[in-house]
N, C-alpha and C positions, 0 to 999 in steps of 0.2 A: 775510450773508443779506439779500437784498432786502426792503426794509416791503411788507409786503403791504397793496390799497389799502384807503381807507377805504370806495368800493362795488364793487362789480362792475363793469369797464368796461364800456361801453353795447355794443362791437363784438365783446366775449365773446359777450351775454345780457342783450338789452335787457331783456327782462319780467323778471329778476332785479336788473339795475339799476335797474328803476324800484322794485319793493319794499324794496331796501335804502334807496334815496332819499326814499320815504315814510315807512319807519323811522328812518332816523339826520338827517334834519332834521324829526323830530318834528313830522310833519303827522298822520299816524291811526296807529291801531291796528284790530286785530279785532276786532266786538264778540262779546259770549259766545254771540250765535247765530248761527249760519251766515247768513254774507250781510249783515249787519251790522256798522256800522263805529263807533269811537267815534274823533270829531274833535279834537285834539288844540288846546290853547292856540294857536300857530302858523299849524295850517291855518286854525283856525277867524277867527282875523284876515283870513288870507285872505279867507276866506267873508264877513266884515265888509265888508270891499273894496270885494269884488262888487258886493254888496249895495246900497251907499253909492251906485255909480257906475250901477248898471242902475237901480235907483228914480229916480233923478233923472230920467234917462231917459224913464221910463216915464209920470214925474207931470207932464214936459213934453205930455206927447201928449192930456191931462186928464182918463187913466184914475185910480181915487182905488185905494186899498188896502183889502180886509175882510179877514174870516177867515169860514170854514165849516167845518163837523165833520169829524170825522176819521174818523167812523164814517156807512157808507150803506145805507139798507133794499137787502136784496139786490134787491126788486123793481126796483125803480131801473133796475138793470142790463138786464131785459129789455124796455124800452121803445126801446132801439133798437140793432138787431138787429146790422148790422154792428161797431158800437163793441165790445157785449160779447162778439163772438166773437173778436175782436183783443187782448181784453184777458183772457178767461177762463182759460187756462193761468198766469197772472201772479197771480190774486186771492189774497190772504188774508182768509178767511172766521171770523168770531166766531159761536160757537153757543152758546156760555153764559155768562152773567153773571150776579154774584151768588150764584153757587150753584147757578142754575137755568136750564134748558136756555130760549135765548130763543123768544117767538112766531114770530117772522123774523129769519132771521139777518143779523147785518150786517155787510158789506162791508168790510174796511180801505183808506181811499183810493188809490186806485191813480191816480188824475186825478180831478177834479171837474167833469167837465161834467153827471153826470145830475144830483148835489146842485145845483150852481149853476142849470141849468135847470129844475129846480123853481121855486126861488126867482124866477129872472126873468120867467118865466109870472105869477107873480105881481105883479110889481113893475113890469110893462108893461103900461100900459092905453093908453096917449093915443099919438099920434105925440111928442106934448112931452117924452116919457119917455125918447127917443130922441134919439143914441146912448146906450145904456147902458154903463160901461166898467169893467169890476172888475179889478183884481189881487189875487191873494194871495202870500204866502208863506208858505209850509208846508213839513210831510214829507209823504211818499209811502210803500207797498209794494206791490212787484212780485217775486214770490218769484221772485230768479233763482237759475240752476241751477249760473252758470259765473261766481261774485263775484269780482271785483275790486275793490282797496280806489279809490275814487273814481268807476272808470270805470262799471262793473257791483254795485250792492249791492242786498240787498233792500230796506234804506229808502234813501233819502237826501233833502236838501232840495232847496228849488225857490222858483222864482216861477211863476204860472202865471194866466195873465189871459185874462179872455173876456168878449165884447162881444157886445152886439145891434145891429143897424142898422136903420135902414128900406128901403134899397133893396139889392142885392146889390153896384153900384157902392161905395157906401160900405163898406160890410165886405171889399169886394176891396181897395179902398186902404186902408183899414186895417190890417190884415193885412200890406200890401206896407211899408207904413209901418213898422211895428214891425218887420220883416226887417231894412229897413235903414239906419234911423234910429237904431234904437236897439239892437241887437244887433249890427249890423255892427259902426256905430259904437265900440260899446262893444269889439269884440272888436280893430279895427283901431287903435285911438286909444289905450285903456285898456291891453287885454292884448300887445299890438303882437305879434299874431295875423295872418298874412296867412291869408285863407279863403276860398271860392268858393260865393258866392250863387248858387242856384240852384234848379230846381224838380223836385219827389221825383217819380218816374215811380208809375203808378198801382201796382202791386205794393210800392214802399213806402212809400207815403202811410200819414197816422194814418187809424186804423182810423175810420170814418164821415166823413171830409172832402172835399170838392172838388178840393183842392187842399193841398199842404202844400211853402210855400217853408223851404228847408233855408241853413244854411251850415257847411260841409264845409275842415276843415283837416288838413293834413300833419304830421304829427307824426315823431320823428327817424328812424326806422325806416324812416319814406314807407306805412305805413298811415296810413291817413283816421280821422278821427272825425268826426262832427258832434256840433255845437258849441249849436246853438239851432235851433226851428221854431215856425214861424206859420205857420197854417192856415184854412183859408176853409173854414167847416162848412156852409155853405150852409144851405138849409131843414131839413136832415134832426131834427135835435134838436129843432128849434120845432114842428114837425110832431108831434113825438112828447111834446112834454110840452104842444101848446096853445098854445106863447107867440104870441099874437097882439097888434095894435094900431088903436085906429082912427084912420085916415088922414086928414088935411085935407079930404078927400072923403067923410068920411064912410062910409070901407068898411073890416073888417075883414082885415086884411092878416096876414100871419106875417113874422116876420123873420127877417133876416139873420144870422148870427153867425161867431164868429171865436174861434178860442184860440191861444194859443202864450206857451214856457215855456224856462227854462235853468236848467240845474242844477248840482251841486257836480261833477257831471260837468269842470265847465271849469278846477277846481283838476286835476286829472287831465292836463288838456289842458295847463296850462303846466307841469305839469313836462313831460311828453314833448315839448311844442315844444322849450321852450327851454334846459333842463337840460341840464349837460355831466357831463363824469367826475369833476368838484367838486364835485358837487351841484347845486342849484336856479340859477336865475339870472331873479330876478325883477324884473320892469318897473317901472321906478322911480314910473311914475304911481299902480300897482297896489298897491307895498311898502308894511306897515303900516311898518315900521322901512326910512327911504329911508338912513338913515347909521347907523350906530353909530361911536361915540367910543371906545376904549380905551386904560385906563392900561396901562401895558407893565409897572409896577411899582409897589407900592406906597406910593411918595413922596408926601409931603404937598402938598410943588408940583405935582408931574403930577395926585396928584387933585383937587387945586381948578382947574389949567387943563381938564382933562378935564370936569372941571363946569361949567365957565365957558363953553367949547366946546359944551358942547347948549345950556346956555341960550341961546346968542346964535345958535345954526341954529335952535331951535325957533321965537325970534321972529323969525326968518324965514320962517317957515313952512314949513320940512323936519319931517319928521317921523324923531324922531330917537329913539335909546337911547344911554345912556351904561352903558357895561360897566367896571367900578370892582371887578369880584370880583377882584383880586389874589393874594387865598387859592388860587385857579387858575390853574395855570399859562397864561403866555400864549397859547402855541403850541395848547393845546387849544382856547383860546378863539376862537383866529382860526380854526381850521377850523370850529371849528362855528359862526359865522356864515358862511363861504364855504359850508358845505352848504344853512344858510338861504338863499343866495341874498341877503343885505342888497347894495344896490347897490354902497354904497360904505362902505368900512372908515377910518377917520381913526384913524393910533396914534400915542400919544404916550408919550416916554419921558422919562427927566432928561436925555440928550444932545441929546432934540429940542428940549427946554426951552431949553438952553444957545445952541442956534441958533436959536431964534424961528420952528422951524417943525414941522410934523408928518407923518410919510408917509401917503400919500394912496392907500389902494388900491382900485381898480376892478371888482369882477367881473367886470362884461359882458363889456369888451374885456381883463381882465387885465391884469397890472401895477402895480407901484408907484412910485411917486417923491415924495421931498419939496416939501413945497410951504410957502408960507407961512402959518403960522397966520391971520393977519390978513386973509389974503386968503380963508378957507374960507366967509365968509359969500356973497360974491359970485361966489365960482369954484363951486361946489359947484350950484345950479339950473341954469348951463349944461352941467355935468358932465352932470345928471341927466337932462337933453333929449335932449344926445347920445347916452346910453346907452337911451334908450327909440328914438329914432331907430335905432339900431343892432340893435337887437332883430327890430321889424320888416323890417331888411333883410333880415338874416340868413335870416326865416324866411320870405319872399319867395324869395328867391334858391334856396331848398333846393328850393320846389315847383315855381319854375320848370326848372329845371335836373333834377328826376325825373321830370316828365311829358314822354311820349314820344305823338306820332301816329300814332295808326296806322289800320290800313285791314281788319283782321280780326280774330275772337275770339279766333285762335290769339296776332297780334301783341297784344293784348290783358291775354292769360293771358301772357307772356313777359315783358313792361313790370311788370305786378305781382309775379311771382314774384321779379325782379330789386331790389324795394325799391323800385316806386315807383309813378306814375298812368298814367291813360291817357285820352287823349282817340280817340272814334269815333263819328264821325257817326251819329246815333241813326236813321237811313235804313236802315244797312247793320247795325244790331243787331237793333233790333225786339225786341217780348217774347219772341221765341222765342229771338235771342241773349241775352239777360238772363237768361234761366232755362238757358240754357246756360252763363254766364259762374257762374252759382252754385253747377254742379256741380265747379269751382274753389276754391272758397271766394272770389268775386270778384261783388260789387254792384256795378252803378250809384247811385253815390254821390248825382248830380241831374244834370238838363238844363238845360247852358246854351246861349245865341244865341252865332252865329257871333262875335259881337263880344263874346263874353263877359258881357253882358246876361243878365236872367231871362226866359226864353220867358213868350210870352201865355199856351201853349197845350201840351200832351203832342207833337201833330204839327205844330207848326208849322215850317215850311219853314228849312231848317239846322240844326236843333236838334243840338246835341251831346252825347254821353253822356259825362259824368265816372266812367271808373269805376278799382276801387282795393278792395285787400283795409282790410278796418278792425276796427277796437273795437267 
């Protein structure tokens, strides 16, 4: 009788291979309320990651870090008008505590721009005050209806940053900045994520914004996600909570503002980019564990070379595990770092011993071969270039090669139904074909310029429509 495998092949039942995927390499679980997830040691590295490589990011730009409540006066909410009608079906709402029913009930965060614009109403007086530039990192809740572990939950984490400016100039370049400087950047370089910068057409821009630049990737199936958004809030918030400044001229002015945010959503995103039927295959820049070392047996020489073997990648600066559980057999050991996705597997036995060398296995590209011990310090960072190199290709070459041109909704609806994008000139769509493409199940994902550029502008002359069934 054939082994039956360890997930569900992806070309049975992707949305079942992805749940086995999140299960058996131990990234989440369920949590005990619907729509809630509990993050697992694993993922949660992950999310370290992230974390480590978007801050830095972010601290570049000379936005600093706070924290705000997690709890909002429900008033809050109706100070401006369109935000909380985009956001009202999502709320969860607190009406008692303590025992007793509250005076006003408050809000569970679902985004922070009304709390933070309190605050910055306050915290703005002079032009000197400006730019003002916060991030946080927090959770969120958005009571979804159709949870998925990572993609769709009612809570999950975040960063989410927002600025004041003095002029609308500045906060449109900034905003453009953080798209993609520091989120592309990070999605391109880090998660070796190919993605498509681009600008959300007004039906699905964030709820009260001007503007909301998007980047939009493929994932293995050829539905879309998005990935991160920066947005140009324009006056509307300042408006409504006051925040004003007085200007070198001596005149009362309102400002400018901006938010945009990324979530544990993008754990989600790297498994369905770049996961195979082995499990995960994670980017070696990204991997908290870029090698594991393992004894093949429980010998007293392999496990002191096995030890000897991380300490001399660590000071290297690989970020390594040595796996020395011999009590468990090997062969279970090695699949389940190949589910993990660790880039590179180093196994050592008493016969490798005897050769002066250890097999050397690669996930990304697969394969194994002996190599020389002596040489893993120096061979092992070009290994790990090439395999992030290689990631990016891959996931380049899948969106290229599924986007299709076309010239109608019908061609449109065809290219998606088939598994994959579609480019059409946002001429010959128009809102009217957009609201037709969704009686499909099919958005325009963003608008981009004929060169692939982010438009200035909703109409601006070439504009093209990305669209693509998604998450």
């Amino acid at each position: 009788m054939a082994k039956a495998p360890v997930l569900t092949p992806r070309a049975d039942d992707f949305p079942r291979w992805y749940q086995d995927l999140i299960n058996k390499a131990e990234l989440a679980d369920n949590g005990p309320v619907r729509g809630t997830m509990v993050i697992r040691p694993y993922g949660y590295g992950l999310w370290e990651r992230m974390q480590a490589e978007m801050d830095a990011r972010i601290k570049e730009t000379g936005t600093q870090n706070a924290y705000f409540p997690l709890l909002i006066p429900q008033s809050y909410f109706a100070k401006e008008a369109e935000h909380v009608e985009g956001f009202a079906p999502e709320l969860a709402v607190v009406t008692h505590g303590g025992g007793k029913e509250l005076e006003e009930p408050a809000v569970v965060r679902p985004t922070s721009e009304m709390i933070i614009n309190d605050y910055f109403s306050k915290w703005v007086q002079s032009y000197r005050d400006l730019p003002l530039l916060i991030n946080q990192w927090a959770n969120v809740v958005r009571w979804e209806l159709r949870p998925r572990l990572f993609l769709r939950t009612t809570e999950f984490l975040w960063q989410e940053g927002h600025t004041a400016h003095a002029t609308y100039e500045d906060a449109r370049d900034f905003a453009a900045h953080i798209h993609r400087k520091v989120y592309e950047d990070f999605m391109v370089n880090v998660l070796a994520m190919d993605s498509v910068p681009g600008r959300k057409t007004v039906k699905e821009r964030f709820a009260g914004a001007l503007n909301t630049l998007t980047l939009e990737a493929m994932m293995g199936d050829g539905k879309a996600l998005q990935l991160a958004t920066s947005h140009e809030l324009g006056q509307n918030f300042a408006k409504a909570f006051n925040t004003q400044y007085l200007s070198k001229d001596g005149r009362q002015e309102l400002v400018w503002q901006t938010s945009w945010g990324s979530t544990t959503r993008m754990i989600g995103a790297l498994v369905m980019t770049h996961g195979d039927d082995n499990g995960l295959r994670v980017p070696p820049r990204l991997a908290s564990v870029q090698a594991v070392v393992l004894a093949i047996k429980g010998d007293d020489a392999v496990l002191a070379k096995v030890r000897e073997i991380g300490d001399q990648l660590k000071a290297a600066g690989i970020r390594v595990h040595v796996d020395d559980r011999t009590d468990t057999p090997f062969g279970r050991r090695a699949v389940d770092w190949e589910l993990k996705g660790v880039p590179v597997r180093i196994e050592v036995g008493p016969r490798d011993l005897e050769n002066g060398t250890a097999m050397l296995a690669r996930r990304i590209p697969g394969g194994k071969e002996p190599v020389a011990i002596d040489s893993l310090v120096r061979l092992l960072p070009t290994v790990l270039e090439e395999d992030q190199a290689l990631l990016l290709t891959q996931s380049r070459e899948r969106r290229e090669s599924r986007t299709s041109d076309v010239s109608s909704i019908e061609e449109a609806v065809d290219a998606t139904t088939a598994g994959g994008w579609a480019r059409i000139p946002w001429a010959a769509l128009g809102e009217e074909g957009e609201a037709k493409l969704g009686e499909h199940a099919v958005t325009v994902r963003c608008l981009v310029a004929e060169d692939g550029s982010v438009p200035d502008a909703d109409d601006a002359p070439g504009n093209v429509a990305i669209v693509a069934r998604a998450y």
